[in-house]
C-alpha positions as CSV (number, residue, x, y, z in Angstrom):
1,X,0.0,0.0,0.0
2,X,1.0,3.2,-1.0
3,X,0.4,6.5,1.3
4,X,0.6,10.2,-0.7
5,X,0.7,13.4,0.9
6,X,-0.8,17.1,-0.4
7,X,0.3,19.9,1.3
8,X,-0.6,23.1,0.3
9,X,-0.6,26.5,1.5
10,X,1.3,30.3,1.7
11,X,2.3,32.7,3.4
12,X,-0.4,34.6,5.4
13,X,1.2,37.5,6.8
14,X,2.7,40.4,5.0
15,X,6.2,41.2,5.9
16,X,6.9,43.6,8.9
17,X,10.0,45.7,6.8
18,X,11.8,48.3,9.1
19,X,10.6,51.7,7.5
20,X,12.1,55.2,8.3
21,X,8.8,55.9,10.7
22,X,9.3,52.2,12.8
23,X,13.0,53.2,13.1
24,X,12.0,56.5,14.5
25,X,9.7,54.8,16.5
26,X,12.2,52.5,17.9
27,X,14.7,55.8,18.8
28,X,11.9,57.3,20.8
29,X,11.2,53.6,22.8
30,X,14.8,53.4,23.2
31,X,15.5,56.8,24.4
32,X,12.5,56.0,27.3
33,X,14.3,53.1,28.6
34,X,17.7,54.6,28.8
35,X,15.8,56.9,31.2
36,X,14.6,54.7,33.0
37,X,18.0,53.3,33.0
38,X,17.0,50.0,30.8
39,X,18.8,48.8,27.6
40,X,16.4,48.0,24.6
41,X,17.8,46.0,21.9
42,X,17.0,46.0,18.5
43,X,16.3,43.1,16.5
44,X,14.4,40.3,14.0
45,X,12.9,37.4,14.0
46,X,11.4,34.9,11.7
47,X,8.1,34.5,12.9
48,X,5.0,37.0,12.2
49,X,2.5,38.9,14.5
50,X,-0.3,40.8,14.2
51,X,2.4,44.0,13.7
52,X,2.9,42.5,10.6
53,X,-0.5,43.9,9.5
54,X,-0.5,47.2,11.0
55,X,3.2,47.8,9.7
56,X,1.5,46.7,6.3
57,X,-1.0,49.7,6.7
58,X,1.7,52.2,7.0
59,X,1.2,52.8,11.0
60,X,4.6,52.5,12.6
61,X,4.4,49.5,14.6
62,X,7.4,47.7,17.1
63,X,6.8,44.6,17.9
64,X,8.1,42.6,21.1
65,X,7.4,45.0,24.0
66,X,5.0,42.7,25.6
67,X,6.2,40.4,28.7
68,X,10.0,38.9,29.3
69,X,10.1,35.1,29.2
70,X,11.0,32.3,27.0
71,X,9.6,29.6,24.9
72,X,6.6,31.4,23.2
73,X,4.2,28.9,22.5
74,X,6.1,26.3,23.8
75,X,5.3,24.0,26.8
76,X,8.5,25.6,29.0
77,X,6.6,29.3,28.3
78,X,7.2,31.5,30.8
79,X,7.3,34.9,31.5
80,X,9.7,37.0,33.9
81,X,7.0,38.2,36.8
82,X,9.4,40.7,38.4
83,X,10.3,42.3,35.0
84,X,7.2,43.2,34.2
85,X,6.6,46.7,36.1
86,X,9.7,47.7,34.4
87,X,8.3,46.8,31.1
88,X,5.2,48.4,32.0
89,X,6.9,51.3,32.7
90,X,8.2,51.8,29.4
91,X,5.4,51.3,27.3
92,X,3.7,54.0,29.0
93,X,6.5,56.3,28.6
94,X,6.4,55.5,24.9
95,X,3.2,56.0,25.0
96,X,3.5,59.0,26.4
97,X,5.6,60.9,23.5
98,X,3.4,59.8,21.1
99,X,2.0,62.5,19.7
């Protein structure tokens, strides 16, 4: 007996590329947590979030500010509980020079 496999699909998320406004974007998150005396990395991954779409639309999106852990959909997935006022703390600054 003979077994046959179809797969099929795409890809279902646009790419998030790092535009001129996203850079600035990132300056102004970056310069909030080196007030608050906090380092913020820049970086890329090869997965996809819902950014993906709003970068697509032109609005200058980061992606990754959400909690500190490990393992993202993984059964180790954790986040860092006493990180998280800290990151709290720096999305509302960012939030605050919005403008």
């Amino acid at each position: 007996m003979r077994t046959t496999v179809e797969a099929s699909g795409g890809f279902g998320r646009p790419p998030m590329e790092r535009t001129e406004q996203i850079a600035r974007l990132y300056e102004e998150a970056r310069e909030v947590a080196l007030e608050l005396g906090q380092e913020l990395a820049e970086g890329g991954t090869g997965g996809g979030s819902d950014g993906n779409f709003t970068a697509a639309l032109g609005v200058p999106t980061l992606d990754g500010l959400g909690a500190i852990g490990d393992g993202a959909h993984a059964l180790h997935e954790h986040i860092d509980i006493e990180t998280m006022p800290a990151r709290a703390a720096l999305v509302a600054g960012l939030i605050g020079r919005i403008k």
